[in-house]
Every structure is written in structure tokens, then in C-alpha cells.
ZADRENLO-844418 format. One line per 10 residues: for each residue x, y, z of C-alpha. Coordinates in steps of 0.02 Angstrom, whole numbers, plus 50000, padded with zeros to 5 digits. Layout:
X:Y:Z | ...
//
This chain:
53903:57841:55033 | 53965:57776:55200 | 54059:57882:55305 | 54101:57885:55488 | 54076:57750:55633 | 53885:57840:55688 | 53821:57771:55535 | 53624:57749:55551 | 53564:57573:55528 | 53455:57524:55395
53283:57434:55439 | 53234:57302:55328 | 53122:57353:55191 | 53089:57241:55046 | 53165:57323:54863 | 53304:57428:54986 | 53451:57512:54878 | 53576:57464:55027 | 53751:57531:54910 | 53862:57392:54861
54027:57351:54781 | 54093:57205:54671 | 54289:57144:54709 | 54347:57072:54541 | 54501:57041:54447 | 54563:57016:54263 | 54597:56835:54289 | 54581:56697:54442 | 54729:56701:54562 | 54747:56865:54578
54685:56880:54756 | 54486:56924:54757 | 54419:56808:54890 | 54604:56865:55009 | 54554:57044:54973 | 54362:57017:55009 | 54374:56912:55172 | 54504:57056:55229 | 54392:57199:55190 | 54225:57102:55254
54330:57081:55432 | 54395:57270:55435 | 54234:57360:55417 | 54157:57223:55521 | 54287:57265:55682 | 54229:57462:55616 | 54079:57427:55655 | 53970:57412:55474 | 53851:57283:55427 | 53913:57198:55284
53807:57089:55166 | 53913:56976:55086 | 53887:56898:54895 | 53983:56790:54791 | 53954:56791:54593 | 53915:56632:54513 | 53913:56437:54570 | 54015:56424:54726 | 54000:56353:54878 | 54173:56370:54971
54194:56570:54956 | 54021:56591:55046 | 54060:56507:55189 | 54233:56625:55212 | 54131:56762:55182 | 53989:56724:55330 | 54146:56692:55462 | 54220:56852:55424 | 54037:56961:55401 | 53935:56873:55523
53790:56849:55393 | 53765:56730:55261 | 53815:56767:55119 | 53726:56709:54946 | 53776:56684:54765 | 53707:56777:54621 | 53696:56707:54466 | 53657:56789:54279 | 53653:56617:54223 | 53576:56486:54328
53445:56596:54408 | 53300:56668:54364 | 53292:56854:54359 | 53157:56859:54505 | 53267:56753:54607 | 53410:56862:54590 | 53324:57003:54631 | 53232:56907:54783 | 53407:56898:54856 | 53478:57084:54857
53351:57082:54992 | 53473:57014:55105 | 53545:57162:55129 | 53392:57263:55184 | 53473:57304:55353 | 53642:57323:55310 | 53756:57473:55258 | 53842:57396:55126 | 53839:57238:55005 | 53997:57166:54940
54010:57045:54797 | 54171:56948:54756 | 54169:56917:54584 | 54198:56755:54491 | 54353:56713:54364 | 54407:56884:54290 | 54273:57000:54266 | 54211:56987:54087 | 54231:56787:54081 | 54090:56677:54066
54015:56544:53958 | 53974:56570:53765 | 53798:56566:53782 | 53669:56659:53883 | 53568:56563:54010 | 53427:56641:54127 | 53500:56821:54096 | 53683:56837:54058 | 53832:56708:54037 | 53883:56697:54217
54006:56847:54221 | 54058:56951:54361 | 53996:57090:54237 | 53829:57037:54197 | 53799:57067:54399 | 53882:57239:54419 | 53785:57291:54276 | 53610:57217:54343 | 53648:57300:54509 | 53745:57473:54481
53887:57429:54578 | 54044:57497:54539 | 54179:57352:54527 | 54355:57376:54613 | 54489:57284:54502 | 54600:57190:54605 | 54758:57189:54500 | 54895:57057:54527 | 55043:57185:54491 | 55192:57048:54487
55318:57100:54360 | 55229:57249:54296 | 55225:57424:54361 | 55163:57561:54230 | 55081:57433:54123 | 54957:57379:54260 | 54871:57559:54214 | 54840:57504:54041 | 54754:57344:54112 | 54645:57456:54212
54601:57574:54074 | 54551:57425:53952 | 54426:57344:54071 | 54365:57523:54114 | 54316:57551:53931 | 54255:57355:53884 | 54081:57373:53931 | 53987:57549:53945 | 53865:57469:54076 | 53990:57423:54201
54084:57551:54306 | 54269:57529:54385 | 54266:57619:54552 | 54466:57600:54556 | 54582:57481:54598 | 54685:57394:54726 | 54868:57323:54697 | 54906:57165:54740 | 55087:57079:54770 | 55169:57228:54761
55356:57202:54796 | 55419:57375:54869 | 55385:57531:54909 | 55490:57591:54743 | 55378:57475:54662 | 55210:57530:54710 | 55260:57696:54668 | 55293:57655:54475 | 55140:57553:54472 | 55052:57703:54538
55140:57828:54447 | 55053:57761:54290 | 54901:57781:54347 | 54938:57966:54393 | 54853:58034:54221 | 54714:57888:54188 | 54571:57964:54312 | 54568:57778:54397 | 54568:57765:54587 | 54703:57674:54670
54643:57614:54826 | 54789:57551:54904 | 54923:57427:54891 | 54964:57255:54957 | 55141:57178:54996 | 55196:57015:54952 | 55145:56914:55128 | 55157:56728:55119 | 55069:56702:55270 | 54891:56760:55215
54885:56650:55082 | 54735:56543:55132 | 54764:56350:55123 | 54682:56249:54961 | 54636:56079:54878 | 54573:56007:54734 | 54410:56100:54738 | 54458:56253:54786 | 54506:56346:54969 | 54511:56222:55127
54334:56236:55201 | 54308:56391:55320 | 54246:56240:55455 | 54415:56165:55430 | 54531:56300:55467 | 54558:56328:55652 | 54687:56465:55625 | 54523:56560:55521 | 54483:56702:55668 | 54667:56751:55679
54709:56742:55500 | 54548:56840:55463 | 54622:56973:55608 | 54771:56978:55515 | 54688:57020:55365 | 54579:57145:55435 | 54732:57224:55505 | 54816:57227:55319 | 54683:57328:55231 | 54680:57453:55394
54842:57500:55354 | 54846:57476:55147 | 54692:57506:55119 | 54608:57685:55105 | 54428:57619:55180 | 54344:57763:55182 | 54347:57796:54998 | 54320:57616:54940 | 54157:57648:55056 | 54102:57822:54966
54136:57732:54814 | 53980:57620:54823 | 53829:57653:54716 | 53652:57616:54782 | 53569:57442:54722 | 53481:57460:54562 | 53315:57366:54542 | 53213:57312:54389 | 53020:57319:54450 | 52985:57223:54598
52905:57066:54569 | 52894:56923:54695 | 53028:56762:54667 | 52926:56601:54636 | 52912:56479:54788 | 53036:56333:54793 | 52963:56196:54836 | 53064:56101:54952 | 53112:55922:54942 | 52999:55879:55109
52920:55941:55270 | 53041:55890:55370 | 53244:55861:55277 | 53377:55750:55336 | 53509:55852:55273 | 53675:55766:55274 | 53793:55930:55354 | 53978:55908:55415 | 54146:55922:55314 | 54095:55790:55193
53932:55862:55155 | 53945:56038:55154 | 53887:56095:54973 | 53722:56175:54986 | 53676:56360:54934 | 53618:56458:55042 | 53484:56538:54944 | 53405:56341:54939 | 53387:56299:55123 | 53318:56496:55166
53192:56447:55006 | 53134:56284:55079 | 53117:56374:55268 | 53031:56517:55207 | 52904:56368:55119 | 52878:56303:55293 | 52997:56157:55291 | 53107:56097:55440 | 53296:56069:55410 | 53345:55921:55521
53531:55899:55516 | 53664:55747:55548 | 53832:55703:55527 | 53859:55547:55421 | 54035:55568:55478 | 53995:55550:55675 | 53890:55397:55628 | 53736:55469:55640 | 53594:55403:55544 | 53423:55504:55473
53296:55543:55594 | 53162:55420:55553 | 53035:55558:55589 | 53103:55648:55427 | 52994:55609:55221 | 53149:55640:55131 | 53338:55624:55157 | 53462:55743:55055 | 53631:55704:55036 | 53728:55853:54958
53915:55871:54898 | 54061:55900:54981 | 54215:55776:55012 | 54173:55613:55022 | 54347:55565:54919 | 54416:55620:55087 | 54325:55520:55208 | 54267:55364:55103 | 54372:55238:55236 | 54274:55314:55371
54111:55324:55273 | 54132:55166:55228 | 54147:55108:55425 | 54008:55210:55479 | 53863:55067:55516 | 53706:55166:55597 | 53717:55288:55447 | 53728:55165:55306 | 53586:55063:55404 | 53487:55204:55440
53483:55261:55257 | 53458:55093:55209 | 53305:55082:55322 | 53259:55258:55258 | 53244:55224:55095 | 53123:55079:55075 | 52987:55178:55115 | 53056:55358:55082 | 53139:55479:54951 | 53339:55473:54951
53423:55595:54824 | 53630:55639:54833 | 53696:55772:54725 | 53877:55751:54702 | 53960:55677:54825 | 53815:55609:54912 | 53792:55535:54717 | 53952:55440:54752 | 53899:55413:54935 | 53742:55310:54860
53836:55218:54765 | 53939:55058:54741 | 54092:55103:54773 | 54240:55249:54770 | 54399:55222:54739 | 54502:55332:54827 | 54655:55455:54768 | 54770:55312:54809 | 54686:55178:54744 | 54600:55102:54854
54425:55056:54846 | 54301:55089:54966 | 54127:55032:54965 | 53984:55155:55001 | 53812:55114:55025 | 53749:55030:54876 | 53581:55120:54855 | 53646:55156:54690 | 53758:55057:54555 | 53898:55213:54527
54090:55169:54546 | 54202:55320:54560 | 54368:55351:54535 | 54473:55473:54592 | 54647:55385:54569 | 54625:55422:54379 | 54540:55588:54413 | 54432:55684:54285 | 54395:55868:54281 | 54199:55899:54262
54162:56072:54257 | 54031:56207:54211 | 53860:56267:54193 | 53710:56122:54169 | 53531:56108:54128 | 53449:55958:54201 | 53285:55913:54115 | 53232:55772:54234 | 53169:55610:54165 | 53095:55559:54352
53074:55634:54494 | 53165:55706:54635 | 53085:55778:54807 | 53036:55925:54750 | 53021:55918:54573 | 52923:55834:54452 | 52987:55727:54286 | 52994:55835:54154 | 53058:55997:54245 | 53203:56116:54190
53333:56155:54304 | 53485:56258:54306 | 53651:56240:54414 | 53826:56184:54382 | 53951:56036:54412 | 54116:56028:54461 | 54213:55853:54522 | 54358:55750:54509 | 54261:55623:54491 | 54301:55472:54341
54139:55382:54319 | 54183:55171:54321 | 54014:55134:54296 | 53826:55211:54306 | 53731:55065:54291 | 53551:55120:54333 | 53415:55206:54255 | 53444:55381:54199 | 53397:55522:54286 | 53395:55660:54190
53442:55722:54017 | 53590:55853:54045 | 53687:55988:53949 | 53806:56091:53966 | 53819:56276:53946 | 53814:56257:53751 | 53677:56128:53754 | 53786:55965:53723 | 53695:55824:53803 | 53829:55765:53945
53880:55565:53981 | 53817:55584:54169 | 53646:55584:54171 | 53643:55524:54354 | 53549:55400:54402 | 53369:55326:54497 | 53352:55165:54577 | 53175:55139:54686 | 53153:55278:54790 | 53329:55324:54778
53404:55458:54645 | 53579:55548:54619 | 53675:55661:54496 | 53817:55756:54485 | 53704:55884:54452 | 53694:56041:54577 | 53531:56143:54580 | 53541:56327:54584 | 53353:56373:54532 | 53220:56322:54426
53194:56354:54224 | 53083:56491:54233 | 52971:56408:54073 | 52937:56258:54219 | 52911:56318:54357 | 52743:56313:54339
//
């Protein structure tokens, strides 16, 4: 429990049982990542060191959640990482008072089969930690009803607790008082409740939210927020509501070898899509992250043994990626002698060509044989294992790994040599197996961790 602004800071301690909380919902939409970024700026203007989370494969979410903690914030995963990884990760939060996890979809949804540990839910990670979960309930045209909701998901799964809940889109105060007045007799928490407000709605595209780095109104929208819960919200008891982390026995999380000594890693709107957990894995193995901005023009440092180009929105930006001479040169350069690989986007960036949402094609650098089209635009999306059939920086042919995909992307043409051998959650070999060319390789493939039966 948390109470009072004299709270005593934690000191970092590996296998700490820092309390936590999960926000989740019932379904997506209801308003999880509005309701997380205002509570992570509240208790951050109150004072408390938050460590932020975000269940399963995302890479927008984190990014809010760093701006309005101050910390990074990392993604857990029942079904793309390993247990030991997972585990390796509540660490974060040695030194803080208090983790918070936004959940993922609504709280019991995943994929059919199990992976490393779980399917991917929001549930498998309240369960592995302890932390209670408060349901954030989109309350639109119900009012007693929504207590039924409640009561369901608190009885679904005996290993996951509901904490209580907080109403969302309520549309009066006569409303909020029917909604509550249901849950009068059910023994569930109501938190508080939030008003209709069109102006927190935070702007989004294809992929999800507008990136954090691309929102200059984020500080005063976050302030807005942060004022919201203050009043709505009953903080203190969402705080005593957290449970201490829960550990399995401590054992260490296997090295992750990174890609090279020293990375050119691709980093500005276009290229954003890296994990968190990945680049503090490769600098705790001694490598040196060297970013640049394809964008600005900017090409690899030559001093750098491997390049990385990782997702993002290159749809976005293919006329000016396509204009941008020292970069293509320099990773032109770059790659006769040394390792290229693109996951995603940078995939499409080594390609042929990318034809844009309009229609109009664009050519990219031509490392690699992949057209792309996003004019006639595909959903790819879900959970993948990537047996590799070369190899990348990093990892040798024949290794497992486990991560997701998610583009827009239709595939024209993948002309080169396959990569990898991929499946998807249910082990159905996939049609983009990515591609190698030289020293050059790409997928639409994004690495989370390591099969744990390869990483020897």
C-alpha cells in the first residue's frame, strides 16, 4: 500500500516486490491507454515513481507511457518471452513505488494456443505477477448492467483478482449514479467516473495512436489528463489497492546477444519500432547504440559492424526517403562489406520499391527485391515464430524466435532468397518469409525474445 506524499523510496534490489496494478478492459476502445497515461501523469505531479508496463507486442503505448512517467516503460509478454525474461524485467521497477501495466485487447483475449507461457492475455500477466486488475468499463448505453460485466470477469478466472473498476464515458451525473447504484450490492470497487470529453481523445492512424514524438500538444494534453483523474478519480484507494509483485524463483534471464559492437540504429519518426527490453539487452551485453536519422539524410557511421533498420512509417515518408542521397549511399556503401537487416518497415526500406497510399510508387534502396503496396492495403497481424534459415546479426541459422507482425503492407513481390520459415500463433507456415540478399536480410518479422529450446 501507498499512502501519503512522504512515501520512502525504494532502492534497487534485484527480485523487489515494488506493488503494481494492471489497467484493462472487456474489449479494445474502451479507454485503457487514456486512463493509464492520465493516472501515470497524476501520481507523477504527486510525487510517486511510477514504473510503467504495457502487456503484449506494442510499441506505440510505451512510448506514451515514458512521456507521462519519466521512465521507460517495457512490454511483458506470456507469449513471446521466455519466462526468465519476463521476470528479468519486473526489475525495472526496483526503485519505484508502484508498477502499472496497461493491458492488451480485453482482458481474457489472446491467441488459441500457448506460446512461451500463456496466450498473450492481459490475464496470463496479472496472474504471473499478483496484481490486482482495475476494469476500465466503457459504460455508454448501459447503467446497472455494467455491474454484471464486472461481476462476470471477477469470477472467469480464480487466479486473477479485480481490484475495482473505473467508468468510462459516463454521460451525467444521473447516469453515473445508476451505473453505480448497481454496483451498490456486488462487493466491486468503483473507483471513479469519467465524463464524456472529446478533447482527450488522443489522435490515431492506421497502426494505432499518433507517435508520442509526434504530438506537440502531448505535455498539455497529458496535464489535462492528470487533472481529470485528480478530480474523478479516488487515487488514494486505486494506490492501496496494489498487491506486491509475485516472483517464481529467481533465476538469471539469458544474455541477448546483440546484433554488433557498435549499431547503426535507424531512430526518428519513420523508424521508431524497437522494444525497449532489446536495446537495454544489447547495452547491458556491452554494445554501443549509435543512432541516425534516415529522414535528416543522415547516413550510418562507417565506424559501426552492423546497421539495423527497424519499423515504423516509412509508408509516410517514402517521397522523402526516396530523395534522401547520403543515406541510401551510405547504406549502400555499408553493406558491401557489412551486415544490413530491416524488420518491417526498414524491410520495405531495403527494398525495391513502395507504393504509397495514393498510388504512387516510390523507389527505396534496392538492397532487397520487395515491392510494397499500400494503395491496396493488407492487414497482417499476430503472434510469429521465426525459425531462421540464415543468419541475422545476432543470431545464427537455425534459431527460434518469437515476436509478432502487424502492417498494412500488400506484398507485390519478394523475389529473393528466403529468410526464415514463419508461423503464426497456430503454427501455419506464413507467405512472408522475408528475405536475404548478400549481406543484407529483412522480414516483417519483429523479435521480442529468443525460443528458450535455442538459445543455447
Amino acid at each position: 500500500m501507498i499512502a501519503g506524499s512522504d512515501h520512502p523510496r525504494r532502492t534497487a534490489v534485484a527480485g523487489n516486490s515494488t506493488p503494481g496494478l494492471v489497467i484493462a478492459a472487456p474489449a479494445s476502445g474502451s479507454g485503457k491507454t487514456t486512463l493509464t497515461l492520465a493516472l501515470l501523469a497524476a501520481l507523477r505531479r504527486r510525487g510517486r515513481i511510477v514504473q510503467p508496463y504495457k502487456c503484449g507486442p506494442d510499441y506505440i503505448d510505451p512510448a506514451f507511457h515514458a512521456a507521462a512517467a519519466g521512465r521507460a516503460s517495457f512490454n511483458l509478454d506470456s507469449w513471446a518471452q521466455g519466462r526468465d525474461r519476463f521476470d528479468a524485467l519486473l526489475d525495472a521497477a526496483a526503485d519505484a513505488d508502484l508498477c502499472l501495466a496497461e493491458g492488451v485487447m480485453g482482458l481474457f483475449d489472446g491467441v488459441a494456443a500457448s506460446g512461451a507461457w500463456g496466450i498473450g492475455s492481459t490475464a496470463d500477466i496479472a496472474a504471473a505477477t499478483g496484481w490486482p486488475v482495475v476494469l476500465v468499463l466503457d459504460v455508454a448505453g448501459q447503467a446497472q448492467s455494467a455491474a454484471a460485466v464486472a461481476l462476470g470477469f471477477a469470477r472467469y478466472r480464480d487466479d486473477v483478482t479485480i481490484a475495482g473498476v473505473i467508468l468510462n464515458k459516463v454521460a451525467s451525473e444521473r447516469h453515473a449514479a445508476l451505473v453505480r447504484d448497481g454496483f451498490a450490492t456486488s462487493g466491486i470497487t468503483v473507483f471513479g467516473a469519467i465524463g464524456r470529453d472529446n478533447r482527450l481523445t488522443m489522435p490515431e492512424r492506421h497502426l494505432g495512436l499518433v507517435q508520442a514524438q509526434e504530438d506537440s500538444s502531448l505535455a498539455s494534453r497529458l496535464a489535462a489528463l492528470a487533472d481529470l483523474v485528480e478530480r474523478d478519480i479516488d487515487l488514494a484507494a486505486l494506490q492501496a489497492a496494489a498487491r506486491p509483485t509475485r516472483r517464481q524463483p529467481r533465476t538469471d534471464a539469458p544474455r541477448m546477444v546483440p546484433p554488433g559492437q557498435r549499431i547503426a540504429l535507424a531512430r526518428d519518426v519513420a523508424f521508431s519500432f524497437v522494444y525497449p527490453h532489446l536495446l537495454a539487452a544489447w547495452r547491458a551485453a556491452g554494445a554501443e547504440i549509435i543512432p541516425f536519422s534516415p529522414l535528416a539524410d543522415e547516413p550510418p557511421d562507417p565506424s559501426c559492424d552492423v546497421v539495423w533498420l527497424p519499423g515504423g512509417y516509412p509508408e509516410l515518408h517514402a517521397g522523402k526517403l526516396a530523395t534522401t542521397s547520403r543515406f541510401a549511399d551510405g547504406i549502400r556503401t555499408f553493406a558491401l562489406t557489412r551486415p544490413v537487416h530491416g524488420e518491417c518497415g526498414g524491410y520495405m526500406t531495403l527494398g525495391a520499391g513502395l507504393i504509397d497510399a495514393a498510388g504512387t510508387r516510390h523507389a527505396m534502396l534496392g538492397l532487397l527485391g520487395l515491392e510494397t503496396d499500400f494503395a491496396q492495403r493488407r492487414l497482417h497481424l499476430g503472434y510469429r515464430t521465426a525459425t531462421l534459415l540464415a543468419a541475422i546479426p545476432g543470431h545464427p541459422a537455425g534459431r527460434v524466435l518469437r515476436g509478432h507482425e502487424f502492417h498494412y503492407a500488400r506484398v507485390v513481390a519478394q523475389p529473393d532468397q528466403p529468410l526464415a520459415n514463419i508461423r503464426d500463433a497456430s503454427g501455419v507456415s506464413t507467405a512472408e518469409t522475408g528475405g536475404r540478399r548478400g549481406r543484407v536480410t529483412g522480414s516483417f518479422f519483429h523479435m521480442v525474445d529468443v525460443a528458450e529450446e535455442t538459445r543455447a
